[in-house]
C-alpha positions as YAML, in Angstrom:
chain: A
units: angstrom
residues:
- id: 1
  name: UNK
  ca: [-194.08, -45.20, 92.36]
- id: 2
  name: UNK
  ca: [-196.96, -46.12, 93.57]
- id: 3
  name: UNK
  ca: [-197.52, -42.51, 95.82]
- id: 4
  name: UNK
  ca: [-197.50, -40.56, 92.67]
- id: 5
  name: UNK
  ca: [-199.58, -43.47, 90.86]
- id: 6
  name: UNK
  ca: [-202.78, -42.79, 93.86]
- id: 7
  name: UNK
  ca: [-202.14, -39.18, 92.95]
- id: 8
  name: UNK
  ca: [-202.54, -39.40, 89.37]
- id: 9
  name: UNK
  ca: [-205.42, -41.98, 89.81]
- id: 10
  name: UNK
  ca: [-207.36, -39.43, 92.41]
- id: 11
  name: UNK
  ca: [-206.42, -35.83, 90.86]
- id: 12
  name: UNK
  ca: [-207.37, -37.20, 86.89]
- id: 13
  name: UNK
  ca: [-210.03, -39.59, 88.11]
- id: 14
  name: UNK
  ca: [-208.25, -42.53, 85.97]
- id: 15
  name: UNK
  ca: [-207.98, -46.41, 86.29]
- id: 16
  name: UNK
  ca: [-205.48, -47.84, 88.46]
- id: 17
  name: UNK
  ca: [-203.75, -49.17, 85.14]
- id: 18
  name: UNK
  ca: [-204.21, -45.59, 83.37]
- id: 19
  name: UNK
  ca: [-202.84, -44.54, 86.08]
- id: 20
  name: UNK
  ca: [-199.70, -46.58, 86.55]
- id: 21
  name: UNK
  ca: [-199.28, -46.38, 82.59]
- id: 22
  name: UNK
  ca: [-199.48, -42.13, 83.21]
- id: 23
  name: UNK
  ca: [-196.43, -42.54, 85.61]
- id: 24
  name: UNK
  ca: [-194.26, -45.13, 84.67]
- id: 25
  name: UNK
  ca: [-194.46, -42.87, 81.33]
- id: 26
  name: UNK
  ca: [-193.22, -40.41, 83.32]
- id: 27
  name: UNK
  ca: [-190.80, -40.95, 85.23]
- id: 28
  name: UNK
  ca: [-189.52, -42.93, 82.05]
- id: 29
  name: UNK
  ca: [-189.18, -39.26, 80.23]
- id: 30
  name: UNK
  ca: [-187.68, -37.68, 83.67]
- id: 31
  name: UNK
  ca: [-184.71, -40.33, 83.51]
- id: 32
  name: UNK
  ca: [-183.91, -39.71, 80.39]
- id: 33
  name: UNK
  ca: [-183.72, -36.01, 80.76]
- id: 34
  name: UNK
  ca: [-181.81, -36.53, 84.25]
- id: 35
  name: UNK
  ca: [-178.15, -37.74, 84.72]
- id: 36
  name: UNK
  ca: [-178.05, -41.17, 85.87]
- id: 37
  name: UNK
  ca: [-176.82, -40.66, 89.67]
- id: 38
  name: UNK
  ca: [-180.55, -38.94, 90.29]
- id: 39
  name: UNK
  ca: [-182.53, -41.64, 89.20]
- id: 40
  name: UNK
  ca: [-183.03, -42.78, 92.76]
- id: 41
  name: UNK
  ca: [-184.16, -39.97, 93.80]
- id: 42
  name: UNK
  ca: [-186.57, -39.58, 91.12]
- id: 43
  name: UNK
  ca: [-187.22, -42.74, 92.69]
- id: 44
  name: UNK
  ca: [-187.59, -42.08, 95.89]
- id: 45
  name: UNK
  ca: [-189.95, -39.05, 95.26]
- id: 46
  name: UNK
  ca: [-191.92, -41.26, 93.61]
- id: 47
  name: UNK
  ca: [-192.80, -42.91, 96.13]
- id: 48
  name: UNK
  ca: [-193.63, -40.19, 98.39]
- id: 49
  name: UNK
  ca: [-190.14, -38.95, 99.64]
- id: 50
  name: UNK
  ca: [-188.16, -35.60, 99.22]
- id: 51
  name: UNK
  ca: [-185.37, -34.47, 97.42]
- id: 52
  name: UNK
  ca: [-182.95, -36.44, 99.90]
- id: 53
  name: UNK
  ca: [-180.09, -35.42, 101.49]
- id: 54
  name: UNK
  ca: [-177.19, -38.17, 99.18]
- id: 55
  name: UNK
  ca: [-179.49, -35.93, 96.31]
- id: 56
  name: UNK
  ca: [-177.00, -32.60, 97.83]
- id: 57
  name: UNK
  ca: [-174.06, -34.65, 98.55]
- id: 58
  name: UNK
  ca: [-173.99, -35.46, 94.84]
- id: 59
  name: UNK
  ca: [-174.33, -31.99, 93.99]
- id: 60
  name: UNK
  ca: [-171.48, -31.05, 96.79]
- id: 61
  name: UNK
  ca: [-169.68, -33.77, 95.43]
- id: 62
  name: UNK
  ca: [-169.76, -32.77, 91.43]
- id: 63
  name: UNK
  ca: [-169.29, -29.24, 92.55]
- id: 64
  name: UNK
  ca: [-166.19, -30.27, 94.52]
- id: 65
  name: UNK
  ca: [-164.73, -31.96, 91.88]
- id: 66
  name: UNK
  ca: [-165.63, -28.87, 89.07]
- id: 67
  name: UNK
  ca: [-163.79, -27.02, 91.59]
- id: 68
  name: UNK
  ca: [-160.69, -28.74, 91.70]
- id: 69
  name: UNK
  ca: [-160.66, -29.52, 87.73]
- id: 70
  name: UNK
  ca: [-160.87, -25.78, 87.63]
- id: 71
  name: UNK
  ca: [-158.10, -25.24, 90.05]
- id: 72
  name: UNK
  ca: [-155.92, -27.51, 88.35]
- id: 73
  name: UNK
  ca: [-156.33, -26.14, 85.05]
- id: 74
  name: UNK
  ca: [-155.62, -22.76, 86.32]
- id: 75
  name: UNK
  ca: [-152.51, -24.45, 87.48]
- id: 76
  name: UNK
  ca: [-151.79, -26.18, 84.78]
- id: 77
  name: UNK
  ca: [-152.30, -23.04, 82.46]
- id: 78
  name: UNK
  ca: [-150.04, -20.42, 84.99]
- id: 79
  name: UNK
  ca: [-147.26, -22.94, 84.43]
- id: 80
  name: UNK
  ca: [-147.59, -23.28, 80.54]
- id: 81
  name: UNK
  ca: [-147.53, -19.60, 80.63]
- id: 82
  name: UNK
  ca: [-144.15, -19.00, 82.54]
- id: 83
  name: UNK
  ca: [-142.42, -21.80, 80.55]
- id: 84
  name: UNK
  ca: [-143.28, -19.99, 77.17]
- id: 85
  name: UNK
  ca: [-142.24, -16.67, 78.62]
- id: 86
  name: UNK
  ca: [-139.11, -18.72, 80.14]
- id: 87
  name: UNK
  ca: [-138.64, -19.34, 76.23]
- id: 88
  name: UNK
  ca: [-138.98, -16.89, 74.85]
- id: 89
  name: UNK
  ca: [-136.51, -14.82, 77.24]
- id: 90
  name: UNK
  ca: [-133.92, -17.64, 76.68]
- id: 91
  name: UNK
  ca: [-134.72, -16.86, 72.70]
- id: 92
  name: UNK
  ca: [-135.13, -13.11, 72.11]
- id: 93
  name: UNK
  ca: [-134.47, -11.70, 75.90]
- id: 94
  name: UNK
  ca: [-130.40, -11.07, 75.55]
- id: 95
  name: UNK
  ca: [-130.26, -9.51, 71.57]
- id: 96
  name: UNK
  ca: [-131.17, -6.05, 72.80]
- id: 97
  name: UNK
  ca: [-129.19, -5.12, 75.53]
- id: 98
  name: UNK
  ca: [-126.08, -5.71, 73.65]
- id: 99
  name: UNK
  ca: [-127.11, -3.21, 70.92]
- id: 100
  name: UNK
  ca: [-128.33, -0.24, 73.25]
- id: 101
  name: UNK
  ca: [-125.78, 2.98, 73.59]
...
């Protein structure tokens, strides 16, 4: 933290423990409004680094996994489907052909 503290102290022209108060309030807020698995790199920008590269394999990651969830229930869904028209074909499907002239 301490990059963004010697920003905050230089750019606002505030005490070194104004300062750190400033961002550790800060980043404080960002975590909460963050999921958990980017806290390090809130972290790690901090402290003067980017928005790392394990930052996009999380991403990749959670999108990979949304992706198969989705998949799955699709799945999941196209086989309710055909057992309830399986059903209802065993139920209703044979009355009407015996009936037609």
């Amino acid at each position: 933290m301490q990059h963004l503290i010697e920003i905050v102290k230089s750019k606002a022209s505030l005490s070194e423990e104004q300062s750190k108060a400033a961002v550790e309030a800060m980043m404080a807020e960002f975590k909460q409004k963050f999921p958990g698995f980017l806290h390090s790199e809130l972290d790690n920008i901090a402290s003067g680094g980017d928005f790392g590269d394990s930052a996009r394999e999380k991403f990749d990651r959670l999108r990979d996994k949304l992706e198969e969830a989705a998949k799955s229930a699709g799945e999941k869904a196209e086989t309710f489907a055909e057992e309830v028209r399986n059903k209802f074909s065993e139920m209703f499907g044979d009355k009407g052909k015996g009936n037609k002239q």
